[in-house]
Each structure stands twice: as C-alpha cells, then as structure tokens.
N, C-alpha and C positions, 0 to 999 in steps of 0.2 A: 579875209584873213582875221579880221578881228569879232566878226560871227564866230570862228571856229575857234578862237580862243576864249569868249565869250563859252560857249558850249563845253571847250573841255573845263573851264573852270566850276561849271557849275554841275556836270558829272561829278569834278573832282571833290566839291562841299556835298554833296548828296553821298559818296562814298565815306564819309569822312563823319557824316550824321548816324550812316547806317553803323557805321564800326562803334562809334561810341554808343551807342543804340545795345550793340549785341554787348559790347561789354557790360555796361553798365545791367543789363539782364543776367549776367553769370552768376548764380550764387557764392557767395561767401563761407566759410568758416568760421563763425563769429570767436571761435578759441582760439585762434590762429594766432600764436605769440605770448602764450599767457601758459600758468601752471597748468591748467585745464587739458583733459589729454580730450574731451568729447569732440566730435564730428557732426557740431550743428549747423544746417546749414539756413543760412538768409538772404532771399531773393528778390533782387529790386525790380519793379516794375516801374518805371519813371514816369512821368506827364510829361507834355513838350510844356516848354515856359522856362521861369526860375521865381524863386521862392514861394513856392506851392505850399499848398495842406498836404501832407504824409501822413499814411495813417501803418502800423505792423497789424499783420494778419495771422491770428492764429486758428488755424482749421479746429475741428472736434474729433473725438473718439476719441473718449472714455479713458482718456490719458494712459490707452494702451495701444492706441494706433491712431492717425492724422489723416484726416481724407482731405489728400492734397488737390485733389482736382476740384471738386464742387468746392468747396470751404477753404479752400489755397488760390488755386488759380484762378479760376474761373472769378472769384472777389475780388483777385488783385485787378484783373484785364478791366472788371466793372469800375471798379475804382478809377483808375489808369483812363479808362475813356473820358469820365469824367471830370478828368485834371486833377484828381486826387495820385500823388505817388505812391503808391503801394508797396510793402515787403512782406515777401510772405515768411513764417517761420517754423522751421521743422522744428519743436523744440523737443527735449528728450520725453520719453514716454515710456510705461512700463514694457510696451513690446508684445508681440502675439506668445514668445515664448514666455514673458511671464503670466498672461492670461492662461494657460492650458496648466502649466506647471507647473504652479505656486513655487519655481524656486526660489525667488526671495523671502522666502524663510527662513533659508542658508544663505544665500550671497544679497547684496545689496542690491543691484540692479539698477536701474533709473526708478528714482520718488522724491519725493517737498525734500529739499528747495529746488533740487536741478531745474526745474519747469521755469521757475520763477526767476530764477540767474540768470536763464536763456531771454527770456525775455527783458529783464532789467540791461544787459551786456548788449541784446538788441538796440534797446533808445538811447543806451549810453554811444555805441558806434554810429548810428546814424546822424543823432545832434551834432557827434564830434565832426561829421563829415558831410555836415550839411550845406555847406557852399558844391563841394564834387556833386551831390544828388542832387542837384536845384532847388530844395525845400527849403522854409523858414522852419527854424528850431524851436521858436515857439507856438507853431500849429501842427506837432506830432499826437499822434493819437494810438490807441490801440484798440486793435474791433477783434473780437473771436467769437465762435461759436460751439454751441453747448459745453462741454471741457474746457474749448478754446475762450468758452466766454467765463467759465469762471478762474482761468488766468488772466482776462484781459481784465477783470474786476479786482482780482490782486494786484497789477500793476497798478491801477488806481490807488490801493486802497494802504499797501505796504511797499510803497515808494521810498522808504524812510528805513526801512530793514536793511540790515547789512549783511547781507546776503553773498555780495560780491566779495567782501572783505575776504570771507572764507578762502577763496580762490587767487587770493593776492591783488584784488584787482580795485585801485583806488580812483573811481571817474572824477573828473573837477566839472563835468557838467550833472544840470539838474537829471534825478532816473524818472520825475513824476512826469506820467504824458499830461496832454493838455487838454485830453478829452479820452473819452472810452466808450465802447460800444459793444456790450454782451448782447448776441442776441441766442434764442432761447436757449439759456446759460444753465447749466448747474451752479447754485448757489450752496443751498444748507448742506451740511456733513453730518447734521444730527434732527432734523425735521424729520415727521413721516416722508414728508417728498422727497427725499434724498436720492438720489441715482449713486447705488450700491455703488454698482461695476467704476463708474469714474472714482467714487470712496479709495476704493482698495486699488486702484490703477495709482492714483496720485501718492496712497499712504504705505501703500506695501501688503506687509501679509500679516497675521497673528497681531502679536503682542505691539507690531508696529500703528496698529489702528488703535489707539488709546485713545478715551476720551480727552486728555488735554488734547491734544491731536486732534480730535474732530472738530471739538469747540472753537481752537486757534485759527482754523483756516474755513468757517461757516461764516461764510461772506455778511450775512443781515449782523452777525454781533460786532463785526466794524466794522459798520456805517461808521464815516468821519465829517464832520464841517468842511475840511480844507479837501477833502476826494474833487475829482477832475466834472466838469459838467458830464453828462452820462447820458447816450441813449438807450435804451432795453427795450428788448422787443420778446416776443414768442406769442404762440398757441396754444387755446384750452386744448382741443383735440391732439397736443404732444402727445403722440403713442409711448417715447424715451423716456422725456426729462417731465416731473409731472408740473405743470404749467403753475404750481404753487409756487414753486423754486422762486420766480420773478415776483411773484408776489410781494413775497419775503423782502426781496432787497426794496423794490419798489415803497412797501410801508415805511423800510427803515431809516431808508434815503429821505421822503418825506416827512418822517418826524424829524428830523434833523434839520429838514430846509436845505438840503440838499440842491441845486440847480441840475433836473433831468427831464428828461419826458420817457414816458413808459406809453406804448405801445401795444396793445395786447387784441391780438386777430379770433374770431372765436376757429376760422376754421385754417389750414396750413401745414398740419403735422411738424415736423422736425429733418434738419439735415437739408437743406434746401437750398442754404446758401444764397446765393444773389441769381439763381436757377429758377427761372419762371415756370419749368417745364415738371420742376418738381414740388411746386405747391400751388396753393387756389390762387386765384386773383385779387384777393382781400389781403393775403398776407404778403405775396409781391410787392406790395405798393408802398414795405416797407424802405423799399431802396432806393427811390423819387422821396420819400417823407425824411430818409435820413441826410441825405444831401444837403436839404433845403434847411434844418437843422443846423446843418453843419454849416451851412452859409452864413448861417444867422449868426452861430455864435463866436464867427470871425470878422463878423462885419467893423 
C-alpha cells in the first residue's frame, strides 16, 4: 500500500514539473497591460535549478525579418542545456511587406526605437519576475545576432535612454544587462562596412535615414566605460555583414578599456547561430568558448 502511494505521489510531482515546465515555455506579450497596442512576443526557455544565468535572445534579419529557429530557438534549447535560462525575442521589425514596398514612406511601420523598447520592457519584465523564472537578476544578459546583435549592443550601450517613458512605462528595476553578447553583429550605420538592408530596415525609408540618424545609432561612436562585459564574435569570410563591423566595436571597446573578449574565426560565414551543421568547426567553438567566459565573469 504504501509502495503505491509512494508511486502515485511521485507520478503526481513529475506531472506537476511537467505543467510548470510547459507553462513557463508559453510565450508572453511583453505589451500586455501597458499603452503599447504591439504583439511582441517572449519565450522562456528555463534551466532546471534556481537562480541561474539568463541570458534574452535576439535572432537576426536585417530588422525586417527574425530567423526564429536557427538564431531563436535553437540558441535558446543551447542555452537551456547548459543551465543558462533563455528567452527568446520576437521584437518588432520592419516586415517583408516593408522590404518589397518601401511603404513607410507614407505610414510609419515598425523602426528605432520600437526594437530597442522591446528589448529594454524585455529585462525590465524578466528582473521584475525573476524569483517565478528561477534566475538571479543580477546575471541577465542579452546575446543577438547580426541585426540581433546590433540590438543586443544597444541594450548595452543605451541602458540609460528613456525610451520606455515614451510608452508610459516607468520600471523601478535596473534596464542595463549585465553582460552582452553580439555575435557577427551589424555595428556601423555609416562605415564602408555597413549592412545597407539592416540601415533602412531599423531606420525606415527616405528622409528617415538622416545622418544624425546614422551617426546616433553606429555602435563604435558609443563605446562607453560603464557598457556591460561584452562577448563578440564573427567571421572574415561573413558573405552579409562585412567582418569590419566587429572590428569597429572591438577597437572602440579597447580604447576605452572596455572589459570583452573578441573572438574572430577566419572561416564560418554568417547566420549559423549555435548550428554546428551550418558553419566550420573553427567558428562552432564559439559556443564552448562563450560559456566558459560566462563562467568566469560570474565566478
């Protein structure tokens, strides 16, 4: 008798893992209760434990589209194995129909700041809610790639922009992560290297791509003292993003004194995410290298 009560009890706690399990996997809203009428959504992928490293994942494409699987999930589940808790973030983007279109010419669309809200309203929800997620609030971080990485480098870098105010939205927790991780990022807005198409995806159309405009959001001219420790990574042979971009931040970072490590594979291409299957074996090794990184600077 008490074998069989022994047994349904521990059915009953393995049913009861699994449900908080799925819950805790449903995406979010992150506007949900706020002026904000958008439909962003944010996806926990949790560690087993409690007060873990968390890190927000923003996929790439060209801030007109999110490749949610290689550069979303598939980072998160990487993450997640590793006892890092992961959320991934759909954040607004200009959209296929504004790449074909150019209608934000005429209508506004999604562009700077929405990207940056999304992600700021991100760390601000999960710190707030970081006893429910198992995470410490002071080992969040944000990792993105190429587009994704030059939002995760604005998170860093304009922590301090009031952004959310716009929106009614006043957090009492810190928005700076505590680490950041671009890897092969679009940086400059106004270098030869520039990756056009993310330009005009994040800025809009015409008269909206202004120089103060490019200059404002070209990552190497705010390099800051107080930005988060940083990992960066990428590839000469980027076919996309031209392998300068890291450069760039990388020199800027270092004049500053910056606390990073830069990373740079000769061979690997781009888009590959934490996908061994879609780059060499030199530049895989970035995701054992960054872990260990990451160990370190929470030791």
């Amino acid at each position: 008798m008490h074998k069989r009560i022994k047994i349904l009890i521990t059915i009953l706690l393995c049913s009861i893992r699994v449900a908080i399990a799925q819950l805790a996997s449903q995406p979010i809203n992150i506007w949900d209760g706020t002026d904000c009428k958008a439909n962003v959504k944010l996806t926990p992928y949790l560690a087993k434990g409690s007060n873990n490293i968390a890190c927000i994942v923003c996929p790439g494409g060209s801030y007109f589209w999110l490749d949610k699987k290689t550069e979303g999930v598939g980072v998160a589940e990487w993450l997640q194995a590793n006892g890092i808790s992961a959320f991934v973030l759909e954040y607004r983007v200009g959209g296929i129909a504004g790449f074909i279109t150019h209608y934000r010419l005429i209508a506004r669309g999604n562009r700077y700041p929405d990207m940056l809200q999304d992600v700021q309203r991100s760390i601000q929800l999960v710190r707030e809610n970081a006893s429910k997620y198992g995470i410490d609030p002071k080992k969040l971080g944000v990792m993105g790639f190429s587009a994704g990485g030059h939002l995760t480098a604005m998170s860093g870098l304009f922590f301090d922009s009031d952004v959310l105010f716009q929106l009614g939205v006043h957090p009492d927790v810190s928005l700076k992560p505590n680490f950041i991780a671009p890897i092969y990022p679009v940086v400059s807005l106004v270098d030869k290297s520039t990756h056009k198409r993310s330009r005009r995806g994040l800025l809009g159309e015409g008269k909206s791509i202004s120089k103060e405009m490019k200059d404002s959001l070209s990552l190497e001219k705010h390099v800051r003292v107080d930005m988060p420790p940083t990992y960066l990574m990428n590839c000469v042979d980027d076919p996309i993003v031209d392998y300068h971009n890291s450069e760039l931040l990388d020199s800027a970072m270092t004049a500053m004194n910056v606390p990073h490590k830069y990373v740079q594979s000769k061979t690997g291409g781009h888009g590959f995410g934490a996908t061994a299957e879609k780059t060499t074996l030199e530049a895989i090794a970035w995701k054992e290298d960054f872990i260990n990184w990451l160990r370190n600077i929470f030791k």
